[in-house]
VEXMAR-443043 format. One record per residue: residue number from 0; residue in three letters; chain; y, x, z of N, C-alpha, C in turn. Coordinates in Angstrom, 2 decimals. Last residue first. Example, Ala and Ser with C-alpha at 12.3 -4.5 7.8 and 13.67 -1.06 7.14 Angstrom:
BEGIN
+------+------+-------+---------+---------+---------+---------+---------+---------+---------+---------+---------+
! resi ! resn ! chain !     n_y !     n_x !     n_z !    ca_y !    ca_x !    ca_z !     c_y !     c_x !     c_z !
+------+------+-------+---------+---------+---------+---------+---------+---------+---------+---------+---------+
!    1 !  ser !     A !   -2.25 !   12.85 !    7.08 !   -1.06 !   13.67 !    7.14 !    0.03 !   12.90 !    7.87 !
!    0 !  ala !     A !   -5.69 !   13.19 !    7.80 !   -4.50 !   12.30 !    7.80 !   -3.30 !   13.20 !    7.80 !
+------+------+-------+---------+---------+---------+---------+---------+---------+---------+---------+---------+
END
This chain:
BEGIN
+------+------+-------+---------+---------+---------+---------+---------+---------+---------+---------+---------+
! resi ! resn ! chain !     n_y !     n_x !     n_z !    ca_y !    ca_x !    ca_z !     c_y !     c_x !     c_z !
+------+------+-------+---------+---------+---------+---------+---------+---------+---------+---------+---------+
!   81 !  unk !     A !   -0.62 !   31.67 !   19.45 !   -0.35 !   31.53 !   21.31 !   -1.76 !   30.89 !   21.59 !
!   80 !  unk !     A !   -0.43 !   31.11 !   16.67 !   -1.69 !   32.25 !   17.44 !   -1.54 !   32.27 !   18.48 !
!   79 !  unk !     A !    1.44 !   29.55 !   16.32 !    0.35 !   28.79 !   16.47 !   -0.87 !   30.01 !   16.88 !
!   78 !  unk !     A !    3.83 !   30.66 !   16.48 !    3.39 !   29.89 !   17.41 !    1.87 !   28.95 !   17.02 !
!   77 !  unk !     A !    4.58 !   31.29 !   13.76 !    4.46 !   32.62 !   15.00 !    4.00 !   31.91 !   16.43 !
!   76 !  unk !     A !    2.28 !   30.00 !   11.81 !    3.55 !   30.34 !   12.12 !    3.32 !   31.25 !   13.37 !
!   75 !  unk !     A !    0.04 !   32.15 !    9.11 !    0.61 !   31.00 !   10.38 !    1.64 !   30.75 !   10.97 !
!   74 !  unk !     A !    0.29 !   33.81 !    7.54 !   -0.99 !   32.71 !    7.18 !   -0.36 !   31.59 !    8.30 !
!   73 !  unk !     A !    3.14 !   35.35 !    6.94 !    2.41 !   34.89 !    7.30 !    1.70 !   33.41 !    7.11 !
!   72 !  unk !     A !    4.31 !   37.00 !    3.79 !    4.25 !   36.07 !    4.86 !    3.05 !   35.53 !    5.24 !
!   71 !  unk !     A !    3.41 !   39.15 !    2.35 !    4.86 !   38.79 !    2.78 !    5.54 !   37.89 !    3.57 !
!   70 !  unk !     A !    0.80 !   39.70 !    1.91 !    1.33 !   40.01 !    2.86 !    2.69 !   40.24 !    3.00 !
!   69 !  unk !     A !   -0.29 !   38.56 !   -0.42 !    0.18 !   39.85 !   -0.35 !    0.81 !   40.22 !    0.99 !
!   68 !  unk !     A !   -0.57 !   35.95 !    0.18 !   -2.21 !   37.17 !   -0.64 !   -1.44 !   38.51 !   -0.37 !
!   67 !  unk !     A !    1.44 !   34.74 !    0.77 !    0.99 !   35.22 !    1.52 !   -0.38 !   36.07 !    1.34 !
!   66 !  unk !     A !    2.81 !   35.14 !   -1.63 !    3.08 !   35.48 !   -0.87 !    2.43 !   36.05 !    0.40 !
!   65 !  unk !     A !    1.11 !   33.08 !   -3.07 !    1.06 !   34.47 !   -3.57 !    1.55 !   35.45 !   -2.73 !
!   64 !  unk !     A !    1.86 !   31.27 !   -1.28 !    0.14 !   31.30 !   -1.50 !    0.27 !   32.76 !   -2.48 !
!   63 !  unk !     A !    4.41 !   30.61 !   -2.37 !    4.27 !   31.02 !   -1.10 !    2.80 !   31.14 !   -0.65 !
!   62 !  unk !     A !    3.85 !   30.15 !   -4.83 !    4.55 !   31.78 !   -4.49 !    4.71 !   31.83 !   -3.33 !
!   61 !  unk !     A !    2.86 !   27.78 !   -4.99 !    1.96 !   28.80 !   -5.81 !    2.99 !   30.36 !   -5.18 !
!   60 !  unk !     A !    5.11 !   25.84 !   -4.12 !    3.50 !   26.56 !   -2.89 !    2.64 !   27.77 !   -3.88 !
!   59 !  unk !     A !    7.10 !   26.44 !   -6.24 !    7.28 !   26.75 !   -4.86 !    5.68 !   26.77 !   -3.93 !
!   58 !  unk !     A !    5.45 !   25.43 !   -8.32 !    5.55 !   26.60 !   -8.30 !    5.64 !   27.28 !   -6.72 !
!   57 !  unk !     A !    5.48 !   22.56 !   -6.93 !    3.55 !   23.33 !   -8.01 !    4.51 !   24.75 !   -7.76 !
!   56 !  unk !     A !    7.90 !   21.82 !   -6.58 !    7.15 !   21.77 !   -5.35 !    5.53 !   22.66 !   -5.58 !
!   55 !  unk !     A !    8.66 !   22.48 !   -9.09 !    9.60 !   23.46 !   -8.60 !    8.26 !   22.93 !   -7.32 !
!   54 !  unk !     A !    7.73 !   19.46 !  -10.39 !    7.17 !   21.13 !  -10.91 !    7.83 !   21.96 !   -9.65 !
!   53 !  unk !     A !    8.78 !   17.80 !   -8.62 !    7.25 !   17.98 !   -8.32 !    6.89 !   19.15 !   -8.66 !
!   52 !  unk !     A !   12.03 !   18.50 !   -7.16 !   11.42 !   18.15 !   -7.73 !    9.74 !   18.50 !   -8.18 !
!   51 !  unk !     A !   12.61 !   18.84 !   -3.36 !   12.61 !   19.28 !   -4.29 !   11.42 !   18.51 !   -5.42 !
!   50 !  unk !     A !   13.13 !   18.02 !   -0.42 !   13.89 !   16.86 !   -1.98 !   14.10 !   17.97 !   -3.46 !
!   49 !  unk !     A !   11.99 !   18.67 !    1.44 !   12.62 !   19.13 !    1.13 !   13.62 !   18.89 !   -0.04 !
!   48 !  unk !     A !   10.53 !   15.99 !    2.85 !   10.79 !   16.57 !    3.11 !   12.65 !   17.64 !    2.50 !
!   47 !  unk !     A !    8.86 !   15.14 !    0.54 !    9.57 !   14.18 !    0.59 !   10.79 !   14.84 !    1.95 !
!   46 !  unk !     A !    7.68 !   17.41 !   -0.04 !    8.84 !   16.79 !   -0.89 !    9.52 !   15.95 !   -0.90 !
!   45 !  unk !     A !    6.92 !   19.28 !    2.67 !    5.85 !   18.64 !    1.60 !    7.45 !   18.16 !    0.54 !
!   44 !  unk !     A !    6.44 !   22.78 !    2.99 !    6.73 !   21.44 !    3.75 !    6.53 !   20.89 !    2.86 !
!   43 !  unk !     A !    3.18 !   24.49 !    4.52 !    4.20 !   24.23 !    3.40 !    4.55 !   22.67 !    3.39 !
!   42 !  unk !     A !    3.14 !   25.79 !    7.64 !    2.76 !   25.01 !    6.81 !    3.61 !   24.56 !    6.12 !
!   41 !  unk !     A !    3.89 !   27.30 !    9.65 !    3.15 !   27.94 !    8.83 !    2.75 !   27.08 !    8.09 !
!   40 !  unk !     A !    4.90 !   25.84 !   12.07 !    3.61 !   26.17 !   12.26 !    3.36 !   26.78 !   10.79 !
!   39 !  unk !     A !    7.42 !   25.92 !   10.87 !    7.50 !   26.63 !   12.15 !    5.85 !   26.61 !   12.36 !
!   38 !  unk !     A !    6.89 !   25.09 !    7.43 !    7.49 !   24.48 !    8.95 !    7.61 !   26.36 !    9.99 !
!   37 !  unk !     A !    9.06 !   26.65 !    4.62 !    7.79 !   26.80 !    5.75 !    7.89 !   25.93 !    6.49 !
!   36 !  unk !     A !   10.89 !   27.13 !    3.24 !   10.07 !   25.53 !    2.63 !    8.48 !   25.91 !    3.38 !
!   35 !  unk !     A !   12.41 !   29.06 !    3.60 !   12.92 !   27.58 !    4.28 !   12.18 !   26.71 !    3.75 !
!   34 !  unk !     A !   10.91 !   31.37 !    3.29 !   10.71 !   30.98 !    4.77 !   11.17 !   29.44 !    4.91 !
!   33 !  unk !     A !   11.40 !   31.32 !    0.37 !    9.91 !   30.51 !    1.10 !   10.19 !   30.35 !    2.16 !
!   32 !  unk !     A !   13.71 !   32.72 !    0.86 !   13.78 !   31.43 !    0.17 !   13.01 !   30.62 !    0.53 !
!   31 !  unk !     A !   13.30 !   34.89 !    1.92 !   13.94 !   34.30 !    2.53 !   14.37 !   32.98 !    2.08 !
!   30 !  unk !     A !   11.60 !   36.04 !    0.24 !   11.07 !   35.50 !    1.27 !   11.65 !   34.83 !    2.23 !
!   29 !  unk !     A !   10.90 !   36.65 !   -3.06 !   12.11 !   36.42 !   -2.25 !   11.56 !   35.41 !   -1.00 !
!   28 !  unk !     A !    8.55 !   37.06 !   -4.37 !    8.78 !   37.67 !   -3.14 !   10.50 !   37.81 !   -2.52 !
!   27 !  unk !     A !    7.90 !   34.66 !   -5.82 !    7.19 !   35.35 !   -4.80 !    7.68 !   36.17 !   -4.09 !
!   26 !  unk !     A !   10.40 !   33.13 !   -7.28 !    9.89 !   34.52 !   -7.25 !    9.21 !   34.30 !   -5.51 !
!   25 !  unk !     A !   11.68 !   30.79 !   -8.98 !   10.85 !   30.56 !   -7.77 !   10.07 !   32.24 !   -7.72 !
!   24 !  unk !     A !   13.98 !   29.87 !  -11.12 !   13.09 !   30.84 !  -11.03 !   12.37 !   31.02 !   -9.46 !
!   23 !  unk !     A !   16.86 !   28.71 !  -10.75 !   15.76 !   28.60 !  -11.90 !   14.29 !   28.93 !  -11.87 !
!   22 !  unk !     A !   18.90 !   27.93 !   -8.59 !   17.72 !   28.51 !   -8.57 !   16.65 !   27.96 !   -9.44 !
!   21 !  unk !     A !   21.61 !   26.72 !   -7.94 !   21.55 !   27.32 !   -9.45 !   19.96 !   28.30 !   -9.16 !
!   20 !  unk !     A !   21.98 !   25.50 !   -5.64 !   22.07 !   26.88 !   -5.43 !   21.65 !   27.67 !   -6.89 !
!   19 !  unk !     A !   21.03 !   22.61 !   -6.67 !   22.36 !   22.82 !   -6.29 !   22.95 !   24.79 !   -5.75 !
!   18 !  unk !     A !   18.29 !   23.02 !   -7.14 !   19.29 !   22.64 !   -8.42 !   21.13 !   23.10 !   -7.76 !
!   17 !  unk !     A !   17.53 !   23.84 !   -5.08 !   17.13 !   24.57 !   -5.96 !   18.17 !   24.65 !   -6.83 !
!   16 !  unk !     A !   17.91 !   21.38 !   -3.22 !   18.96 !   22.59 !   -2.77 !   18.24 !   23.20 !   -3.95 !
!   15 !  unk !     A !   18.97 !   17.93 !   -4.55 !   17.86 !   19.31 !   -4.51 !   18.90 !   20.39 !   -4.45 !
!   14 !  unk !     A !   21.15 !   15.99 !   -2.54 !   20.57 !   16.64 !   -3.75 !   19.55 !   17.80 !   -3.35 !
!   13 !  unk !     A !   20.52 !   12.24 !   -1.64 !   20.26 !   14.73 !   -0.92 !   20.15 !   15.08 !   -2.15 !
!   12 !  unk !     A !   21.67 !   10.14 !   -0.51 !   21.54 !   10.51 !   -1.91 !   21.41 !   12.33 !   -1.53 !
!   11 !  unk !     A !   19.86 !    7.89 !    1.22 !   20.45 !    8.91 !    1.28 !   20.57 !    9.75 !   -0.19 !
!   10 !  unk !     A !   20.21 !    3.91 !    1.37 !   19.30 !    5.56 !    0.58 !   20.36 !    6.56 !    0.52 !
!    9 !  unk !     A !   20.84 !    2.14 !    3.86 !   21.44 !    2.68 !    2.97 !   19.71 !    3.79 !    2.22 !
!    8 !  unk !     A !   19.01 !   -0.58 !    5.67 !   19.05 !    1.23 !    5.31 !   19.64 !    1.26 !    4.13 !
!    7 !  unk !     A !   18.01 !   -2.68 !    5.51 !   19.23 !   -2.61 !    6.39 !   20.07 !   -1.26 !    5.97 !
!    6 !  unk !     A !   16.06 !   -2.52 !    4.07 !   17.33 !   -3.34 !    3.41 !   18.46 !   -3.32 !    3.86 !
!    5 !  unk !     A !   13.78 !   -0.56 !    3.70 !   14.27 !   -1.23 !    4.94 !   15.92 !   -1.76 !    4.10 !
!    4 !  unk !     A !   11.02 !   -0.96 !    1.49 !   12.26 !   -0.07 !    1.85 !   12.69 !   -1.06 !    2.63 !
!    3 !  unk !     A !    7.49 !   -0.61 !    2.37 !    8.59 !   -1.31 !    2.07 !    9.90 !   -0.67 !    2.39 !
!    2 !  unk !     A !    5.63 !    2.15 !    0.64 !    6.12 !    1.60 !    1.86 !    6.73 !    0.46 !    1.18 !
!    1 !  unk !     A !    1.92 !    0.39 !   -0.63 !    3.43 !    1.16 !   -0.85 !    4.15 !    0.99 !    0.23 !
!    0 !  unk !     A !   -1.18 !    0.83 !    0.00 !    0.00 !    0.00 !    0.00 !    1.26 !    0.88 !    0.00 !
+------+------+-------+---------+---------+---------+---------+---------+---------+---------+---------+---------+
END
């Protein structure tokens, strides 16, 4: 079942931070880019989340999964090995 939209609720208009920071290109090892589409447990955030479009969401986890093959970031967040 689909949600229902709440009628009371405006829709937030968020632009995509990719499109709006002129970011064409999703590189593996700019890490300070992936860190902001990490949670805090090490898990890739999802789209409804970050209001990035579906291709840029296929590349964006393919370079933070390349990322982390290479050891540019961690498999976890820094609180989930406690």
């Amino acid at each position: 079942m689909a949600r229902q939209k709440d009628p009371r609720k405006p829709l937030k208009n968020r632009p995509n931070p990719l499109d709006a920071a002129g970011i064409t290109y999703i590189d593996y090892k700019d890490t300070d880019l992936l860190r902001r589409f990490i949670s805090d447990r090490g898990k890739i955030r999802s789209r409804r989340v970050t209001r990035i479009s579906a291709q840029q969401q296929r590349q964006m986890a393919a370079a933070i999964k390349n990322a982390r093959e290479m050891a540019l970031l961690p498999y976890s967040g820094a609180a989930a090995g406690k």
